[in-house]
C-alpha positions as CSV (number, residue, x, y, z in Angstrom):
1,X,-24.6,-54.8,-78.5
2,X,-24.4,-53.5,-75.1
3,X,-28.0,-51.9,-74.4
4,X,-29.1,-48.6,-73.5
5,X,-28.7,-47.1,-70.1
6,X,-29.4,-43.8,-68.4
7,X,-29.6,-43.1,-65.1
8,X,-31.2,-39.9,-63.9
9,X,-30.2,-39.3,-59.6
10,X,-32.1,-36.6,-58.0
11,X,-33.0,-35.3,-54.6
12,X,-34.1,-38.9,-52.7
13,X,-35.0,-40.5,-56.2
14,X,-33.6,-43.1,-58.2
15,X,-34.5,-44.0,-61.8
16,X,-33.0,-46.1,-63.9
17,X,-34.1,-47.0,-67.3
18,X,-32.5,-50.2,-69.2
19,X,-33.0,-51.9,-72.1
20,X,-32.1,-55.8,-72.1
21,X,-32.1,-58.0,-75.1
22,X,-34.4,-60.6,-73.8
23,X,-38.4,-60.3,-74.3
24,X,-40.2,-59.0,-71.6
25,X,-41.7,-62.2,-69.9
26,X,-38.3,-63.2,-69.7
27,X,-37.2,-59.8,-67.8
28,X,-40.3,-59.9,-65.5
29,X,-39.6,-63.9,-64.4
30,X,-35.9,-62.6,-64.0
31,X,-37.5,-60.1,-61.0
32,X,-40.2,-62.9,-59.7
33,X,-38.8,-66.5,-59.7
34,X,-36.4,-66.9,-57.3
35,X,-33.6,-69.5,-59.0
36,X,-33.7,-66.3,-61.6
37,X,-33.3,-63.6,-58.9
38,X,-30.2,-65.4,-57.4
39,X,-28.7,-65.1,-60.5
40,X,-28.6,-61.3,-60.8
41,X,-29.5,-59.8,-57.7
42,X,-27.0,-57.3,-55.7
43,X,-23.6,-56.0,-57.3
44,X,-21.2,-58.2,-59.0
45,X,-19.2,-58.7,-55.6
46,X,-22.3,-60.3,-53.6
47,X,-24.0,-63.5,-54.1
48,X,-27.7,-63.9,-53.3
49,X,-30.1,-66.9,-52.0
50,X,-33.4,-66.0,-51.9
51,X,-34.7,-67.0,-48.3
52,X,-38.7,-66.5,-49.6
53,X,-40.4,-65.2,-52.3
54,X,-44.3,-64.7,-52.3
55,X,-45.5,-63.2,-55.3
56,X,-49.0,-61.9,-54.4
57,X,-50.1,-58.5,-53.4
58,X,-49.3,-58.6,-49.7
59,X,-46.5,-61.3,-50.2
60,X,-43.0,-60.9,-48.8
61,X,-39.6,-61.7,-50.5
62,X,-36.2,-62.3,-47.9
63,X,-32.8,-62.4,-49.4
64,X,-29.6,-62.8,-48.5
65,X,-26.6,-61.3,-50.2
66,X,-22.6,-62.1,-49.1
67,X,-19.8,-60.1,-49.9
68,X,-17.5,-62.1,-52.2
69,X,-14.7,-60.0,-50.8
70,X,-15.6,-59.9,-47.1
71,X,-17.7,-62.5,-46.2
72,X,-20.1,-59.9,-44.7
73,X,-23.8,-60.9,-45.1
74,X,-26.7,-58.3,-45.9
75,X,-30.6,-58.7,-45.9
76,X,-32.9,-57.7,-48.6
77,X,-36.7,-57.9,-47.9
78,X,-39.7,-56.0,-48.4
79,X,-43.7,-56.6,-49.6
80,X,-45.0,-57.0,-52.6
81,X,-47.7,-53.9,-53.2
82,X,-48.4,-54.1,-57.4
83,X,-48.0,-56.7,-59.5
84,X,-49.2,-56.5,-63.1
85,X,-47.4,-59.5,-65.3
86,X,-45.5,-58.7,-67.1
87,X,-45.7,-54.8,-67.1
88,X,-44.9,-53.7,-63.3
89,X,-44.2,-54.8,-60.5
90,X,-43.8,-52.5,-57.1
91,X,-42.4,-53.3,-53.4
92,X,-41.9,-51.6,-50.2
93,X,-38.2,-52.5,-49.2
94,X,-37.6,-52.6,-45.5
95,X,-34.5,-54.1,-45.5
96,X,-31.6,-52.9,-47.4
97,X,-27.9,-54.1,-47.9
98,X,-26.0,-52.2,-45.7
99,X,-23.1,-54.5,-45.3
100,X,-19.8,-53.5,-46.0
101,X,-20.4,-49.8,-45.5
102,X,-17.2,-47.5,-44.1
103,X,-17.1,-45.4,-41.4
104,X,-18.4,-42.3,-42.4
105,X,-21.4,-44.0,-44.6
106,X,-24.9,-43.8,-43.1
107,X,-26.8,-47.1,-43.7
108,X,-30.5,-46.7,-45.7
109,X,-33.2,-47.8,-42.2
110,X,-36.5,-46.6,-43.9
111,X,-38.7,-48.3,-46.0
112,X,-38.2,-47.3,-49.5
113,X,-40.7,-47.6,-52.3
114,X,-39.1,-49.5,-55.7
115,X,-41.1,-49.7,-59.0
116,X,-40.6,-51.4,-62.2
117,X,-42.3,-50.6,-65.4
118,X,-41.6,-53.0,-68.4
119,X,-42.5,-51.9,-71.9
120,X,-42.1,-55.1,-74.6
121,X,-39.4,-53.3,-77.8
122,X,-39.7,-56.1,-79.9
123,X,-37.7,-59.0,-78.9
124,X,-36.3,-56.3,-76.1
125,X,-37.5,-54.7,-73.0
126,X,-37.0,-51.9,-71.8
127,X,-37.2,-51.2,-67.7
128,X,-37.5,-48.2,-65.5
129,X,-37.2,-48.2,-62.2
130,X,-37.7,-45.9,-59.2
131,X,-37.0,-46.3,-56.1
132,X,-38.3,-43.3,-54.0
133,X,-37.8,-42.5,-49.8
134,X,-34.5,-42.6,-50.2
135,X,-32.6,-41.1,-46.8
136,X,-29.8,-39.1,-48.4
137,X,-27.6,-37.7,-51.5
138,X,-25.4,-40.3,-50.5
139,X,-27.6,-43.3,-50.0
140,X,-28.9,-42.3,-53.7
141,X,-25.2,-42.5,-55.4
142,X,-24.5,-46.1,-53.4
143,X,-28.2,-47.5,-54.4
144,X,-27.4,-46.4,-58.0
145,X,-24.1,-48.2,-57.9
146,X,-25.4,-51.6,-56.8
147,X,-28.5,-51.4,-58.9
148,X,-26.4,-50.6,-61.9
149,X,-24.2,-53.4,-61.2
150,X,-27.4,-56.2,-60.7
151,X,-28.3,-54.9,-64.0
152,X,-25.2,-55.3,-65.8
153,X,-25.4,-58.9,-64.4
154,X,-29.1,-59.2,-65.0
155,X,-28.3,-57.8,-68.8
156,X,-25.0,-60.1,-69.1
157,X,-27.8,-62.7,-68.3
158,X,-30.8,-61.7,-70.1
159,X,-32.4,-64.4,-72.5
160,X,-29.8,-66.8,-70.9
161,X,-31.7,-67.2,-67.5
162,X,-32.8,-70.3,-66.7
């Protein structure tokens, strides 16, 4: 059963609420351990290593994503600001994948703000997640693209991460 998704873009906002058929531990751990992050992270045509991960209020996290297509190499990073297993979890992202972009595409420089909110649905979870200071309309459609497609993976995945 493929789970529920809606996706709700507005005005320098992004959320996007999920449900994945895995128990909500599993989903938080899939966000905060880093073999689990590398093996959903970024869209379906990037791979990611996770450089650093420190999972404290304060802690930073580094990845690295490559283009399967190109090659081309984009850095993820930001600071962990909330963390409330396994419920939430919130992060300033200063670095965001802007590899890959074409000419007329205007990479994301400012720190945005991401939050996750998981709710336990039985032996599901569902997510939401905002991700606010976003710099245009544009930015907005391509974040929802490659965030939709790390939670196809990331759903694909779900109680099978390990």
């Amino acid at each position: 059963m493929k789970p529920d998704t809606s996706t709700l873009v507005a005005p320098r906002k992004l959320v996007i609420e999920r449900r994945f058929n895995a128990h909500i531990e599993r989903i938080f751990d899939a966000w905060t351990q880093a073999h689990l992050v590398e093996q959903w992270w970024g869209p379906e045509v990037m791979r990611t290593v996770v450089m650093s991960l420190d999972l404290r209020v304060g802690g930073k996290f580094f990845y690295e994503m490559t283009s399967l297509e190109t090659g081309a190499v984009s850095k993820t990073a930001g600071t962990f600001t909330r963390i409330e297993r396994p419920t939430r979890l919130t992060f300033d992202m200063t670095e965001h994948c802007n590899c890959d972009l074409g000419p007329d595409d205007e990479p994301q420089l400012d720190p945005t703000v991401v939050d996750v909110q998981f709710t336990a649905a039985g032996a599901s979870t569902l997510m939401v997640m905002t991700q606010t200071g976003l710099s245009s309309d544009a930015i907005v459609t391509r974040m929802n693209g490659g965030w939709s497609s790390s939670f196809g993976r990331l759903s694909d995945r779900g109680a099978a991460l390990h």
